[in-house]
N, CA, C and O atoms as a DFTB+ gen file, in Angstrom:
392 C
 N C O
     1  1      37.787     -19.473      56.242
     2  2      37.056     -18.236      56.036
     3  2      35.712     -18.560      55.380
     4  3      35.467     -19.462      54.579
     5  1      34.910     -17.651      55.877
     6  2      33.414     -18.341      55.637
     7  2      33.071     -18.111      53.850
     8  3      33.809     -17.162      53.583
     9  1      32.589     -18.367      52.988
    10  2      32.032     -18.049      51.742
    11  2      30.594     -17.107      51.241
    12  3      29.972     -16.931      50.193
    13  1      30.494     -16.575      52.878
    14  2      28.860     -15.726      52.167
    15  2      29.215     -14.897      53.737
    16  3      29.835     -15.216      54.752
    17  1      28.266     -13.394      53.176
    18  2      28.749     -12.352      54.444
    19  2      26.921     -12.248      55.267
    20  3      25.972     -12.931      54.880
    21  1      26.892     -11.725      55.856
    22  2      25.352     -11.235      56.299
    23  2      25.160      -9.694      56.300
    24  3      26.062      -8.896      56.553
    25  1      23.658      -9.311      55.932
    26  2      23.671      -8.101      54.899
    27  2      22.286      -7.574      56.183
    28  3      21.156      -7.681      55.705
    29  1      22.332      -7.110      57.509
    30  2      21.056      -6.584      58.144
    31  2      20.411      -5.362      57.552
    32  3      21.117      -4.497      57.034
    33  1      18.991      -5.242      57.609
    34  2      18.745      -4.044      57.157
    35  2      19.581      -2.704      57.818
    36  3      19.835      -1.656      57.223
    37  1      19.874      -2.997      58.998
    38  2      20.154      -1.398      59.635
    39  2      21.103      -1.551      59.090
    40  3      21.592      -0.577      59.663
    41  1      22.041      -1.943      58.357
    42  2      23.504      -1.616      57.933
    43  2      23.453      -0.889      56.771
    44  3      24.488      -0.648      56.150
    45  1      21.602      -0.235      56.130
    46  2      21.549       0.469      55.058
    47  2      20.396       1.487      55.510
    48  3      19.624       2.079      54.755
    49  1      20.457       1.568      57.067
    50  2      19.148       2.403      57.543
    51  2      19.773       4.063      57.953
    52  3      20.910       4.531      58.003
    53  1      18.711       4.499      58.144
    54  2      19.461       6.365      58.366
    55  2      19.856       5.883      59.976
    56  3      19.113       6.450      60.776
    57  1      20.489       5.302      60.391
    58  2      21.214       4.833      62.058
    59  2      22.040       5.924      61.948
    60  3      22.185       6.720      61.021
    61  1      22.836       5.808      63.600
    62  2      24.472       6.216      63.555
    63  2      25.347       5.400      63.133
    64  3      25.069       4.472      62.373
    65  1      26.053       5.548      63.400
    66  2      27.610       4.443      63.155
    67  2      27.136       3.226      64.183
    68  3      27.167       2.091      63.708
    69  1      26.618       3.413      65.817
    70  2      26.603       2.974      66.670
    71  2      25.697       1.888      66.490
    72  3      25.743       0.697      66.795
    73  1      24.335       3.064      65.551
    74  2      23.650       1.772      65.980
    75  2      23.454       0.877      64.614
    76  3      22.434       0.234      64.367
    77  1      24.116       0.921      64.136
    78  2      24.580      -0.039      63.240
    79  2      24.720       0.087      61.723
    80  3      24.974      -0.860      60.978
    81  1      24.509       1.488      61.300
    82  2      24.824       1.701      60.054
    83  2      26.115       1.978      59.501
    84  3      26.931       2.796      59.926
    85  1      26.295       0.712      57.855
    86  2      27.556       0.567      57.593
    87  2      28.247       1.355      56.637
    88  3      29.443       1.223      56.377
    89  1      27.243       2.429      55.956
    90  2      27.201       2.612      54.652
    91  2      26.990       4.123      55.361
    92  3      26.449       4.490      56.404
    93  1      27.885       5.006      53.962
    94  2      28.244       6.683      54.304
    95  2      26.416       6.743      54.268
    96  3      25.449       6.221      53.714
    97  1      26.886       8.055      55.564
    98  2      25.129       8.766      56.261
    99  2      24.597       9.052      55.177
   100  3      23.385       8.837      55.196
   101  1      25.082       9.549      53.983
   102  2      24.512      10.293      52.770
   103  2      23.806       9.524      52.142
   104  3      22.765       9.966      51.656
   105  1      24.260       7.772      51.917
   106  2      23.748       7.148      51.430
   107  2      22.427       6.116      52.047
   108  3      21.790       5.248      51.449
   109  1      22.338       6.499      53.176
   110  2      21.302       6.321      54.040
   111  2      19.709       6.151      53.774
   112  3      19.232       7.256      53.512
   113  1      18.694       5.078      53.757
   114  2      17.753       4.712      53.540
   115  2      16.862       4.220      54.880
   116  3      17.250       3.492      55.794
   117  1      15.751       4.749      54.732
   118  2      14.620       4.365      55.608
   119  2      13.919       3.215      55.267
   120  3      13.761       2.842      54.105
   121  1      13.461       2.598      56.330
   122  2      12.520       1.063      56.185
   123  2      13.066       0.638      55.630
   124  3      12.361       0.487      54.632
   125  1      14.461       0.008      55.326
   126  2      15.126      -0.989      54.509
   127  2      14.023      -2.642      54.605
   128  3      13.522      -2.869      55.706
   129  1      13.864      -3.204      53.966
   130  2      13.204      -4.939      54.370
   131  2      14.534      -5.972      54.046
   132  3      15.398      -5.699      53.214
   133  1      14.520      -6.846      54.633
   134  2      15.220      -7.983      54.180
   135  2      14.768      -8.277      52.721
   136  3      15.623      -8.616      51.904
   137  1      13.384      -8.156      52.334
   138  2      13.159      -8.837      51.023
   139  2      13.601      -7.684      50.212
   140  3      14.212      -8.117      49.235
   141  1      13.550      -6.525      50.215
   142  2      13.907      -5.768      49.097
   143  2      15.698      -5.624      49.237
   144  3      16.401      -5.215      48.312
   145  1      16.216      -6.046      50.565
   146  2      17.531      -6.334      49.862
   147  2      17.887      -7.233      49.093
   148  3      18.684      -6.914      48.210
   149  1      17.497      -8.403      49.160
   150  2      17.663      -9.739      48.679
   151  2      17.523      -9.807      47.464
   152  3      18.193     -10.586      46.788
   153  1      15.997      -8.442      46.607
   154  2      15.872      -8.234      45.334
   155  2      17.016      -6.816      45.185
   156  3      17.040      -6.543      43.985
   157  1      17.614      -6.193      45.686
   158  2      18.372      -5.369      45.242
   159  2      20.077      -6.592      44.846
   160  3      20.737      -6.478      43.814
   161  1      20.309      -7.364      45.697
   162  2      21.272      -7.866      46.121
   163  2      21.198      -9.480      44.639
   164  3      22.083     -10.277      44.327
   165  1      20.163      -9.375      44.261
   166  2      19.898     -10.193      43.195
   167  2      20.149      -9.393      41.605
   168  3      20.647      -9.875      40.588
   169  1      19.697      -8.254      41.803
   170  2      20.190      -7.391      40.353
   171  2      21.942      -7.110      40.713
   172  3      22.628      -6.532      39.869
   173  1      22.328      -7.407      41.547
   174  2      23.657      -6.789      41.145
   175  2      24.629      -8.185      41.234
   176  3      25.849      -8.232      41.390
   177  1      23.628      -9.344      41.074
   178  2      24.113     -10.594      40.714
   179  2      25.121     -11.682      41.618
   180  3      26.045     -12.454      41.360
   181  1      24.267     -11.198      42.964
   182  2      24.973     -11.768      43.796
   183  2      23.743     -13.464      44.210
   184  3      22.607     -13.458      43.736
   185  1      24.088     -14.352      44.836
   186  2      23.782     -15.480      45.446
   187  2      22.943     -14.903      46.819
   188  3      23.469     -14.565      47.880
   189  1      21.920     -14.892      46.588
   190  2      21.073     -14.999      48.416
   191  2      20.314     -15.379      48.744
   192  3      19.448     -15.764      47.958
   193  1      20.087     -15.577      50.803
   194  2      18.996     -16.389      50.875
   195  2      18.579     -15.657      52.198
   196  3      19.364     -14.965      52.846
   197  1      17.110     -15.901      52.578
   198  2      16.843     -14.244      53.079
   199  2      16.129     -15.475      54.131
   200  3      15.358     -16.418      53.949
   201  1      16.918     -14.836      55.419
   202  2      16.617     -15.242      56.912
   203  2      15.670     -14.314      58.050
   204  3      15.866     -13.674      59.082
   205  1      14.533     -14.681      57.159
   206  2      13.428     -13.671      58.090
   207  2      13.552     -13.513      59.478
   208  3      13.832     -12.376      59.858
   209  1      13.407     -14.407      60.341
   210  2      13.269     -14.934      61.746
   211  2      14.618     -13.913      62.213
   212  3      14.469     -13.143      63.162
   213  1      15.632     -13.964      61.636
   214  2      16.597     -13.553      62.443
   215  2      16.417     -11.928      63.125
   216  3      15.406     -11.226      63.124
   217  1      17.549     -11.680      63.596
   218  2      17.316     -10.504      64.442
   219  2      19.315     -10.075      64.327
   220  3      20.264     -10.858      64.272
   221  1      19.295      -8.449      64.330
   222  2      20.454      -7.772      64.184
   223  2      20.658      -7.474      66.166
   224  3      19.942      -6.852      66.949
   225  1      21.755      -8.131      66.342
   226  2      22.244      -8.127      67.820
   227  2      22.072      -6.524      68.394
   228  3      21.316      -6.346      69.349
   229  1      22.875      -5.227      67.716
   230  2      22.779      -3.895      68.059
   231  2      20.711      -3.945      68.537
   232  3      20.216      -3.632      69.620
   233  1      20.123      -4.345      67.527
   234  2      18.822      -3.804      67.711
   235  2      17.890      -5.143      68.067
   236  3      17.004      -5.493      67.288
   237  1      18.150      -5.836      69.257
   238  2      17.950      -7.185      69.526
   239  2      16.101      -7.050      69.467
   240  3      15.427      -7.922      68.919
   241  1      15.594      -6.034      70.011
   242  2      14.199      -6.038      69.956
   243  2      13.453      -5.607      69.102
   244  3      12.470      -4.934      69.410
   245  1      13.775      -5.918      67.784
   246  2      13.355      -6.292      66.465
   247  2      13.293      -7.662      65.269
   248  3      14.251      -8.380      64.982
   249  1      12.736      -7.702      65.044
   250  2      13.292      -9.116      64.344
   251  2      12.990      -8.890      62.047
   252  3      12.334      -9.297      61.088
   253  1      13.917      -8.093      62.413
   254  2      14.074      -7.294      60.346
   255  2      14.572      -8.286      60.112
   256  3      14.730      -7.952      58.938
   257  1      15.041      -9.368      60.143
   258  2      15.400     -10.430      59.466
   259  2      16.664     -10.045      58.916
   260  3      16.955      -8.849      58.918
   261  1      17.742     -11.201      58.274
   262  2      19.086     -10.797      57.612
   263  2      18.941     -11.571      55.975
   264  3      18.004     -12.292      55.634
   265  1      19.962     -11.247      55.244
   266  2      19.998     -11.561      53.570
   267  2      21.437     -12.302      53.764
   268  3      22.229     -11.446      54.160
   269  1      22.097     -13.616      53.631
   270  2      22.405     -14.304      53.693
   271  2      23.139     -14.169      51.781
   272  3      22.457     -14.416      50.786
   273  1      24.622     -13.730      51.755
   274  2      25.043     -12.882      50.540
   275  2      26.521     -14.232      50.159
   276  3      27.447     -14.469      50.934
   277  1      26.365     -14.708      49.169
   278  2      27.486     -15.084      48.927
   279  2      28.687     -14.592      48.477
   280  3      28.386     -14.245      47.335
   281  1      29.633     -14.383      48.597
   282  2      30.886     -13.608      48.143
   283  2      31.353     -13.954      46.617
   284  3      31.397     -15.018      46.000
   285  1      31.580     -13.032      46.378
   286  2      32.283     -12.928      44.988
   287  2      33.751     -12.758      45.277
   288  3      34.115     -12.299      46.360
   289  1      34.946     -13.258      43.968
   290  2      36.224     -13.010      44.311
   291  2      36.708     -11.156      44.362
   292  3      36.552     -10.363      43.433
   293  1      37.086     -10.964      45.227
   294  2      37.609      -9.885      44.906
   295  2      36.881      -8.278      44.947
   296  3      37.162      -7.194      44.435
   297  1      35.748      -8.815      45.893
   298  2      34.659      -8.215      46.844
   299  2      34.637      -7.817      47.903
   300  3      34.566      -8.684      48.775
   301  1      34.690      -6.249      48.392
   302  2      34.523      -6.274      49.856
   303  2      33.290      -6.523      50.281
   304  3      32.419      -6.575      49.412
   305  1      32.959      -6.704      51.484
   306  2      31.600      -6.626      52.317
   307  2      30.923      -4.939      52.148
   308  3      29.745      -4.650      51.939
   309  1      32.138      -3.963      52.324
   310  2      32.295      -2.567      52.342
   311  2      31.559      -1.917      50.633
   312  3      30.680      -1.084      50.410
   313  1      32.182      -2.532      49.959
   314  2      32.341      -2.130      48.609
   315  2      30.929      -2.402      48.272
   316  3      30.250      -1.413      47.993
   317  1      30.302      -3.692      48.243
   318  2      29.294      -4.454      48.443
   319  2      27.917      -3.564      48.922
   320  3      26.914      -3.395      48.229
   321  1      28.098      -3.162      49.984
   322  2      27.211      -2.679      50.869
   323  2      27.138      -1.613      50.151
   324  3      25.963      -1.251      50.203
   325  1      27.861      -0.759      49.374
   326  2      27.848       0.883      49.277
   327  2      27.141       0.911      47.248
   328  3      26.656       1.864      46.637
   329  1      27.387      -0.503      46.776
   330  2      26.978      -1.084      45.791
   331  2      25.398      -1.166      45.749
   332  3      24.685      -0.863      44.792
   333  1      25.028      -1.604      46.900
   334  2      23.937      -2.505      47.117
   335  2      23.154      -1.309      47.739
   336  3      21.955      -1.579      47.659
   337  1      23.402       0.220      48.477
   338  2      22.857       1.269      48.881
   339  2      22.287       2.174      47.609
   340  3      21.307       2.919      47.595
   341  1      23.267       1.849      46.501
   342  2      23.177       2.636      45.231
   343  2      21.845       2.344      44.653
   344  3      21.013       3.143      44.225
   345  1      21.776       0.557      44.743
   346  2      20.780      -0.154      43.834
   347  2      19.241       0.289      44.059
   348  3      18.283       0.322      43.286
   349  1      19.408       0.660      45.610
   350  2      18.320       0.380      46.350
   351  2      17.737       2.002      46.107
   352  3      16.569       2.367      46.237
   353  1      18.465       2.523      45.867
   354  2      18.077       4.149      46.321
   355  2      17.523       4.082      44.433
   356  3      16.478       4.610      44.050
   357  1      18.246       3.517      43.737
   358  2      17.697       3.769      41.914
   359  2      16.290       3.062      41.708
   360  3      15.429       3.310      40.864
   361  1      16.303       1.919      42.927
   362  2      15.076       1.106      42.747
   363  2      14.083       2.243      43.356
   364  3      13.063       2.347      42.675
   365  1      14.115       2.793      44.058
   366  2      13.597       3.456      45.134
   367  2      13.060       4.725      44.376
   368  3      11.969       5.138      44.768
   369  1      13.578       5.301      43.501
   370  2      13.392       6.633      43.175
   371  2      12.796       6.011      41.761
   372  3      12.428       6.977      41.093
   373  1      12.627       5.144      41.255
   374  2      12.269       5.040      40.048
   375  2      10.369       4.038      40.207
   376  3       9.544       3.802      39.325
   377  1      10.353       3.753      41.518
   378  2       9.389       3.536      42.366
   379  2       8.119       4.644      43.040
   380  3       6.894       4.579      43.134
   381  1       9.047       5.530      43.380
   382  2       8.615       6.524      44.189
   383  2       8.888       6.410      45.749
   384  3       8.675       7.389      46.463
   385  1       9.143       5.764      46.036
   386  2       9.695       5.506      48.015
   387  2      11.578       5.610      48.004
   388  3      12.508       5.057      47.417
   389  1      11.312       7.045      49.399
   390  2      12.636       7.711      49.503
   391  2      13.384       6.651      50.368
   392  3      14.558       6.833      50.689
């Protein structure tokens, strides 16, 4: 079993289910970046390494890059993600960008 998960932006974008968002609609964010996950995904003290070049298969004709997340014991990917939607939306509002 692998030791680190992959974190695409659309898995924290206002998508459907379909097109690739992982995280409840409510908690839903626009223009996600790879780099501001990587700094959200760093305050909540996780290991990452941010793979610009790459590309999310659902949305092949883009290239948002992926965040490369090491696992903690006793962590979902799920739990994680809905963790990491929270961070982003407190960074976000205390910023000014919805």
């Amino acid at each position: 079993m692998p030791d680190h998960f992959y974190v695409y932006p659309a898995y924290l974008e206002k998508l459907s289910r379909a097109g690739g968002r992982r995280v409840p609609a409510g908690d839903g964010l626009t223009e996600v970046t790879a780099e501001e996950i990587a700094e959200a995904a760093r305050r909540l003290g996780a290991k990452v390494e941010v793979e610009a070049t790459k590309q999310y298969p659902r949305r092949f004709f883009t290239y948002a890059g992926r965040v490369k997340v090491a696992k903690k014991p006793g962590t979902t990917k799920a739990a994680f993600l809905r963790a990491l939607a929270a961070e982003l939306k407190r960074r976000r509002a205390s910023g000014g960008r919805a």
